[in-house]
C-alpha positions in Angstrom: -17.4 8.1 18.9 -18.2 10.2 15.6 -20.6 8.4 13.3 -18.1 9.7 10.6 -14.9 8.5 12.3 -12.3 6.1 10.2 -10.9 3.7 13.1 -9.6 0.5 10.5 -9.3 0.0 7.2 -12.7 -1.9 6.5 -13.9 1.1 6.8 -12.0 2.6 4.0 -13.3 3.2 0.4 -12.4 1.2 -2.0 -11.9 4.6 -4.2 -8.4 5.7 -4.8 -7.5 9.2 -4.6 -3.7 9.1 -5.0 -3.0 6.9 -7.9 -0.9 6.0 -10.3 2.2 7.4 -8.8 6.1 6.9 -9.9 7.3 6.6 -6.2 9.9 4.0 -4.9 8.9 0.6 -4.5 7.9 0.7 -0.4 7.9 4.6 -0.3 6.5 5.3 3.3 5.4 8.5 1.8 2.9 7.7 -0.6 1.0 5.1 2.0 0.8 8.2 4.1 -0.9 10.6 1.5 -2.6 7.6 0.6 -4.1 6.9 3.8 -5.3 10.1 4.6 -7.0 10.6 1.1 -9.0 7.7 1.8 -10.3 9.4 4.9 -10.5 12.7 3.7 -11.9 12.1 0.5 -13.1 13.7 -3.1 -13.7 16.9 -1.6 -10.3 17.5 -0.6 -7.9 20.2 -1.7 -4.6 19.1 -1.2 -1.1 21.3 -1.3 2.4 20.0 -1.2 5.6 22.0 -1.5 8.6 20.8 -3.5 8.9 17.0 -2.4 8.8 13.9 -3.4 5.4 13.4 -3.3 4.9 15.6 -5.4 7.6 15.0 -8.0 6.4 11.9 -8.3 2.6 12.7 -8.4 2.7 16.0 -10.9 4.2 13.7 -14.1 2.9 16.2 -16.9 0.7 14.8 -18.4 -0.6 12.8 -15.6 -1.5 13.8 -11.7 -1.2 11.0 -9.5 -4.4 13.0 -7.4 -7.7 12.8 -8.3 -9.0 15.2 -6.0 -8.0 19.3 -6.7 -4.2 19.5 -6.1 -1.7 22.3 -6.3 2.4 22.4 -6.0 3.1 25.2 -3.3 6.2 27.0 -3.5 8.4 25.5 -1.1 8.7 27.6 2.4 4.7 28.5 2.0 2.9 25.3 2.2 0.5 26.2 5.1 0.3 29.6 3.6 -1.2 28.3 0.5 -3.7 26.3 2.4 -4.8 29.0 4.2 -5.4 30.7 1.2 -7.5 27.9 -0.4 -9.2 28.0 2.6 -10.2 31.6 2.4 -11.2 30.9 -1.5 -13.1 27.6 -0.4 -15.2 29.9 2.6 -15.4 32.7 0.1 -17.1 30.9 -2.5 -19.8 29.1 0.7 -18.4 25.7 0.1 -19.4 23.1 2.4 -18.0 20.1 3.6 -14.7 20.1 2.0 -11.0 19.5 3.6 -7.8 21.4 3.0 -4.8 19.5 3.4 -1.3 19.5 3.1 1.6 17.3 2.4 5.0 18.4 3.8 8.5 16.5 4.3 10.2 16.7 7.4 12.3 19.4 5.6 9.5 21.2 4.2 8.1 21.3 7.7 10.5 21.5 10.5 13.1 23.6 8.2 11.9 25.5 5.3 8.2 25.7 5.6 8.0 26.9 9.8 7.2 30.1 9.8 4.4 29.6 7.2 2.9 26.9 9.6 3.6 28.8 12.6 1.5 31.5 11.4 -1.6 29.5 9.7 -1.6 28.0 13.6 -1.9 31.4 15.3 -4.7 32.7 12.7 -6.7 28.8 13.3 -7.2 28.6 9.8 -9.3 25.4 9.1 -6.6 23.5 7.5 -5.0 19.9 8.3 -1.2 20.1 7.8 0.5 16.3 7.5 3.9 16.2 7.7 5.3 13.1 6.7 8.8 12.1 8.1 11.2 10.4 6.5 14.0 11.9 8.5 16.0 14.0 5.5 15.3 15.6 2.2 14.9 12.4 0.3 13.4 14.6 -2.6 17.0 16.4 -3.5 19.4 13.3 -2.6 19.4 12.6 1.4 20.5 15.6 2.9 20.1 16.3 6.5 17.1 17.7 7.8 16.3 19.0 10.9 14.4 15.6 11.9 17.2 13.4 10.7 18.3 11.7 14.1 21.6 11.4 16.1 23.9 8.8 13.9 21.8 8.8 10.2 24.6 8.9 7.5 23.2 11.6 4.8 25.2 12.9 2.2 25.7 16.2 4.3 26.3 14.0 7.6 28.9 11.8 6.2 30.3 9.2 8.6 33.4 8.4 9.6 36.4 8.6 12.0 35.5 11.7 13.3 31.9 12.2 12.7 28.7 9.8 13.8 27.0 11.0 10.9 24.4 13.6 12.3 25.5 15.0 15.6 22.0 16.3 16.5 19.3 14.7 17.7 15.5 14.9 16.0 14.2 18.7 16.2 10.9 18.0 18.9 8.2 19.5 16.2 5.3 17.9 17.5 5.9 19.6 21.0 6.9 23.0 19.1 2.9 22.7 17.4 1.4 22.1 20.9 3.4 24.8 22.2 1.1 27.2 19.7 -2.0 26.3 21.6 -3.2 24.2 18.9 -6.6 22.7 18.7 -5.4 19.5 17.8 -1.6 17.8 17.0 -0.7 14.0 17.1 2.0 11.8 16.2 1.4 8.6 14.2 3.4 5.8 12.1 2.6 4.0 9.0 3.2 0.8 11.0 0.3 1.4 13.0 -2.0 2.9 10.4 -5.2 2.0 12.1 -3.8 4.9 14.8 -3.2 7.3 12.0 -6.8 6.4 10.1 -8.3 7.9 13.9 -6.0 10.7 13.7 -7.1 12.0 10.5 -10.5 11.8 11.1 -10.0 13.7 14.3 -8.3 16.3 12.4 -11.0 16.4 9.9 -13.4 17.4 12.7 -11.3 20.5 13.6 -13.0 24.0 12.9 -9.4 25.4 13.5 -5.9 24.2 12.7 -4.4 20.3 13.0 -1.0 18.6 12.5 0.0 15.1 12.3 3.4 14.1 12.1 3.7 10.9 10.8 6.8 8.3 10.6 7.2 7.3 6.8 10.1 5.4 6.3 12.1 5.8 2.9 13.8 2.2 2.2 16.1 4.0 -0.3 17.6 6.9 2.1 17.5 4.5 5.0 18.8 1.7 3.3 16.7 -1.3 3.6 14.6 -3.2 1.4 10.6 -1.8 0.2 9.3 -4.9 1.4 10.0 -3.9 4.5 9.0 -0.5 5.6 5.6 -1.1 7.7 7.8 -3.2 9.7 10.8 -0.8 10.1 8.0 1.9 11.0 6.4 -0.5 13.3 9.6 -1.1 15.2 10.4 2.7 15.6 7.2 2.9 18.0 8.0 -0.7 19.3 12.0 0.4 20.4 10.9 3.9 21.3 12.6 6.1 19.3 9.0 7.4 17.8 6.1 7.9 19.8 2.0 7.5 19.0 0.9 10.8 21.1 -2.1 13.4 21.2 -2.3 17.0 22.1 -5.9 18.5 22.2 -7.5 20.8 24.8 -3.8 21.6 26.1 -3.2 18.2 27.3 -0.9 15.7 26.2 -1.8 11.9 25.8 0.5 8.8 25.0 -1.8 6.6 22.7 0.5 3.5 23.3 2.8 2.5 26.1 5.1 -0.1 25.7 5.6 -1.9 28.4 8.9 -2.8 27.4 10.8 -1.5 24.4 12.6 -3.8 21.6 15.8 -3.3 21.2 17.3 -0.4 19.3 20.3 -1.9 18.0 18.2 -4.2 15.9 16.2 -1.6 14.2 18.8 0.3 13.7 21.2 -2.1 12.2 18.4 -3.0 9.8 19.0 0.3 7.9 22.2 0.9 5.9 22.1 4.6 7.2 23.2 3.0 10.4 25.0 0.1 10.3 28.0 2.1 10.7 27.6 3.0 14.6 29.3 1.3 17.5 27.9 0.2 20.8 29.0 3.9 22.1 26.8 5.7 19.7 23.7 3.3 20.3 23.9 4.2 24.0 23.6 7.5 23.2 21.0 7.2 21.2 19.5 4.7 24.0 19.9 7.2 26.9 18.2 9.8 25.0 14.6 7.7 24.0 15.0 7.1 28.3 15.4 10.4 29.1 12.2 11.6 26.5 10.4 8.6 27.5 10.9 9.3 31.4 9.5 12.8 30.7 6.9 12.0 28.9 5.8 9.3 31.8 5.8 11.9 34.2 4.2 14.8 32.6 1.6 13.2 29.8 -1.7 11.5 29.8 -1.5 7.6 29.1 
């Protein structure tokens, strides 16, 4: 293993480089960005688009980030940080990272195209996307990775309608689908995972992703105190997944060898609590059907 590689949190700094912040008590978010500062470090230039990271982090005048940080406009994220990493190899600077912070909206919706194309140039830029399943920033509106069932203020629920009527857009599968160097999946609830993940993806000469699982307790609906253990129990019921995709393979980094059950996570969340036994076997037949492919066809 890498002399250089982050596998718990005793191996963390003590230094803070996200700080300070006005984000929700609990916000799964700011752990995230938190998390991956740590490993990254002082020389890190970090983008986000329009999000709540950073409306919470760019409070003129304070910044929440003590490294160099920059609001992107909002569909050009990874185009931005392929541009600071042009500046950064322009100028012959040496062991810095460039990384970006994206919502699941800024990144499966809006801000696609920009990452689709850093991907296919291999720009030496790490591109986080943290999910929180809707565009928290703007007031819980449907994303394209809000899942089958959520009630967001665009996927009202009621007589007619589940709530969303989609299930979670597969963007972790659309990255590898690029050819990328390196792509994982991770959760908050199992940071030690996502520590090892970001110092993978700080070893990259060419493009990463990680997609990580960052519960919001105010659009799901539960209390702060509880988010690493809602984010935890998405991996444990397997509805989210801890996966890698490097050298065009796919690996599962943790198999349960049973799942908890769904209804219980689900009813912990207020975006849920709404749903019958009819919608949670939907929503039950589709992790088995995902799960049995992935069995089949990926590493474990």
């Amino acid at each position: 293993m890498d002399k250089n590689m982050v596998t718990n949190a005793r191996e963390l700094t003590n230094t803070e480089f996200f700080y300070g912040h006005k984000a929700c008590a609990g916000c799964g978010g700011s752990l995230a960005v938190r998390l991956a500062l740590k490993v990254l470090g002082q020389n890190s230039f970090v983008s986000l688009p329009p999000n709540c990271m950073s409306a919470v982090g760019f409070l003129f005048p304070q910044i929440s980030f003590v490294t160099n940080a920059i609001i992107a406009p909002f569909a050009a994220n990874a185009a931005v940080l392929s541009g600071i990493e042009a500046g950064a190899k322009a100028l012959g600077l040496k062991d810095h990272h460039v990384v970006g912070f994206a919502g699941d909206g800024g990144t499966a919706d809006i801000g696609i195209q920009a990452l689709s194309g850093a991907i296919d140039r291999g720009d030496r830029i790490i591109y986080i996307c943290y999910d929180n399943e809707a565009y928290m920033n703007t007031g819980i509106q449907q994303s394209g990775l809000t899942p089958y069932g959520a009630r967001t203020t665009t996927s009202p629920a009621g007589k007619n309608l589940p709530g969303s009527i989609k299930m979670k857009k597969n963007m972790f599968e659309i990255v590898a689908a690029h050819g990328i160097s390196y792509a994982a999946t991770a959760s908050i609830g199992y940071p030690e995972d996502y520590l090892k993940k970001v110092s993978k993806a700080a070893q990259c000469e060419s493009t990463s992703y990680i997609h990580v699982m960052a519960p919001c307790c105010t659009g799901w609906g539960f209390p702060g105190e509880r988010t690493i253990e809602i984010a935890k129990e998405a991996v444990d019921c397997g509805l989210w997944f801890l996966a890698e995709y490097e050298n065009e393979k796919f690996t599962l980094n943790r198999k349960p060898s049973s799942f908890s059950p769904v209804k219980e996570y689900l009813m912990k969340q207020g975006r849920f609590r709404h749903l019958g036994d009819d919608d949670i076997s939907i929503i039950e037949r589709h992790r088995d059907h995902k799960w049995e492919k992935m069995l089949k066809n990926w590493d474990s």
